[in-house]
N, C-alpha and C positions, 0 to 999 in steps of 0.2 A: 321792599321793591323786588318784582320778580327777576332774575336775570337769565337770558336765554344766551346760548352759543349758537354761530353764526359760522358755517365752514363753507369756505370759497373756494374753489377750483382755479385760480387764479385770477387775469382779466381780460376778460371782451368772449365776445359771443361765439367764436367760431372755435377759439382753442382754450379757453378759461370760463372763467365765472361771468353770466350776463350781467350788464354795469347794472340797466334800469331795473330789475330784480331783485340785487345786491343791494342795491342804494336805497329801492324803497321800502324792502324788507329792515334794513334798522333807521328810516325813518318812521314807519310802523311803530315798533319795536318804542320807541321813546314816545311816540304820540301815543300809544295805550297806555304810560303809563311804569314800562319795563324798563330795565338795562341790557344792555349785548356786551359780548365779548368775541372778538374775532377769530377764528383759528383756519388755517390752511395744513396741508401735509408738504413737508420741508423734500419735494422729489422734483424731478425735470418733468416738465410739459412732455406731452407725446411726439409737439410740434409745432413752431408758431406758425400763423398765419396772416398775411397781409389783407386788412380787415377791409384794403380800398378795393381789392384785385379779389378776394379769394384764395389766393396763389400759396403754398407752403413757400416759406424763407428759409434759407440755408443758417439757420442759428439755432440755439439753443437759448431758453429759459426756464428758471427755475418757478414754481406752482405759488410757493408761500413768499417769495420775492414779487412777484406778479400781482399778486392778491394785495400785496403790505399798498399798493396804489391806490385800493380804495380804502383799505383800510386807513389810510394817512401815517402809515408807519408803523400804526398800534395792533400789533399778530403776535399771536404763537404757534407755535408749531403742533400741531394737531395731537401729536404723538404724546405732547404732557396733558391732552384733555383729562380731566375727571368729573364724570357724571354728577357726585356727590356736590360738586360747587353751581352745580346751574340747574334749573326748574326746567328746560327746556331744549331742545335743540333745530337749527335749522339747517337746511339743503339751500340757496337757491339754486335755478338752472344755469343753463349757458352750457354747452359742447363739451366745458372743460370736464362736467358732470358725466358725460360719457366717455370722455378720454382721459382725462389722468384720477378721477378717481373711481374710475373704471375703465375696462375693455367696450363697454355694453355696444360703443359706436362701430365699433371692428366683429364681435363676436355675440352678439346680440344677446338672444336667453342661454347661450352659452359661456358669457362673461366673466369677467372673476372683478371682484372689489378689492383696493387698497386695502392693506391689512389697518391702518390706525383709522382709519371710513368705518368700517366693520366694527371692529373695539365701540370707537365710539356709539355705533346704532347700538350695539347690544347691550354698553353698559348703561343706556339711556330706559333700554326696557325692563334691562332687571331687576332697575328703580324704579320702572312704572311710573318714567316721567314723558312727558308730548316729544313728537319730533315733528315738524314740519318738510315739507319738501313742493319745488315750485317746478314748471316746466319739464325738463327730464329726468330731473333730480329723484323721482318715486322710483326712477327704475334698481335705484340703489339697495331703497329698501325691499320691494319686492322680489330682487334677487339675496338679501340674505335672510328674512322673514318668511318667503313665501304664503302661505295661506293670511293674506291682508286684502284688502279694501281700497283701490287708490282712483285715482285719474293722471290721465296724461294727455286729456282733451277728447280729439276725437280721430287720431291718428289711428289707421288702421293697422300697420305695418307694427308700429311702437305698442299698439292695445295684445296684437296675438302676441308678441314677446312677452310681454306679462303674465298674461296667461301662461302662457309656456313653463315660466318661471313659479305658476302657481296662486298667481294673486285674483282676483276679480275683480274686473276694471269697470269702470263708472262715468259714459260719457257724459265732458260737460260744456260750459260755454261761460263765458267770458264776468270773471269773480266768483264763481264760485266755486266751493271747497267740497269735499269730500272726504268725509271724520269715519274711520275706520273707530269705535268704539272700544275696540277688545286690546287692544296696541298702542291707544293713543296717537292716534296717526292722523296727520293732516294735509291733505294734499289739494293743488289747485294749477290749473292748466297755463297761464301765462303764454309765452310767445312759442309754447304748441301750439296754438288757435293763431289765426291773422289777426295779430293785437296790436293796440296802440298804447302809448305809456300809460295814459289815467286808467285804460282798464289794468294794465300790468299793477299799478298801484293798487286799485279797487282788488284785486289777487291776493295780492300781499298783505294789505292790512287787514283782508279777510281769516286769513292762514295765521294771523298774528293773535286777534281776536281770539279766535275759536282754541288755540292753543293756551293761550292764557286762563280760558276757560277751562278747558281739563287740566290746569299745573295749580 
C-alpha cells in the first residue's frame, strides 16, 4: 500500500489549511487505494481570523495544534518528516499556505518558505518521489524549484508571481491537473476558480490519482 504525507497549514480558509481540500484530499487518498500520514510545522499562525466577519482576532494559535482538528489528533510535527518512509507528498490549499508556510500572501515572488516546508519539498525530489499541491499551495513549490510546470487556475495577479519566481503556469478549470513530468509535480486549481465542493473533490481525487501514478 502506497503511503503519501499530507502537510497542513493549520485550519480554515483564511488563516490555515482549507477544511474541504484537506478533507477530501485524504478521503482520495484511501478511496485510491493509499494510506496518509498527517504532518503540520509545530509554529504560530501569522494570525487568526474570525472566519464569520473576516476580521483578525486578538490571539494567538499554534499551526500543528490547529491542523491536529482535522487531523483528529493523529500529527506530527513536520520537522520529523523523512521522505524515505512515504511514496508521496501532498500541499493542500487554504491561506494558511500562503501565510504560515510562507510569506507568498505578504511578499509575493519575493517570499521566503518555512525551513521544515522546504526540507521537506526537496528531500521529496531527491528521491524522485510525486508531490502534490492544490489551490495556492504550487506557489510553494515554484518558489523553491523554480523552473517547473504548475497551475493556480487562472489568477492573474497569483500566475505573474510564478512566473516571476520562474515557473510556467498553465491555466485551467475546474478538476483538472497539471503534471509537470520532470519533478514529478501535480498541481490543480481548487477554490482558485469559483468552486463548489464536488468540483474541489473532483481536484483532489484527480491530484491523488495522477500522483499514485508516477509513485
Amino acid at each position: 500500500m502506497k503511503k503519501i504525507a499530507v502537510v497542513l497549514a493549520g485550519s480554515g480558509v483564511f488563516d490555515g489549511a482549507e477544511i474541504h481540500e484537506a478533507t477530501l484530499t485524504l478521503y482520495s487518498i484511501i478511496k485510491n487505494g493509499a494510506n496518509y500520514e498527517i504532518f503540520a510545522p509545530n509554529i504560530d499562525q501569522h494570525h487568526v481570523i474570525n472566519h464569520i466577519t473576516g476580521e483578525e482576532m486578538p490571539e494567538k494559535r499554534n499551526v500543528m495544534i490547529e491542523a491536529a482538528r482535522i487531523a483528529r489528533g493523529k500529527i506530527t510535527d513536520l520537522a520529523n518528516f523523512k521522505a524515505s518512509d512515504f511514496d508521496a507528498l501532498i500541499f493542500p490549499g487554504g491561506f494558511g499556505a500562503a501565510k504560515n508556510l510562507s510569506t507568498f500572501a505578504f511578499e509575493g515572488a519575493d517570499c521566503k518558505v518555512n525551513l521544515d516546508v522546504e526540507k521537506s519539498i526537496r528531500a521529496m525530489i531527491e528521491q524522485k518521489k510525486p508531490i502534490g499541491a492544490l489551490c495556492i499551495a504550487p506557489v510553494l513549490l515554484a518558489k523553491i524549484l523554480g523552473d517547473i510546470k504548475i497551475t493556480i487556475g487562472q489568477d492573474k495577479g497569483t500566475t505573474d508571481a510564478v512566473k516571476a519566481m520562474g515557473a510556467t503556469h498553465q491555466d485551467t478549470t475546474h478538476g483538472e491537473v497539471v503534471v509537470d513530468k520532470n519533478y514529478k509535480i501535480v498541481t490543480t486549481p481548487c477554490y482558485m476558480l469559483d468552486a463548489n465542493i464536488g468540483q474541489i473533490g473532483e481536484g483532489a481525487n484527480n491530484v491523488v490519482k495522477a500522483i499514485l501514478e508516477l509513485a
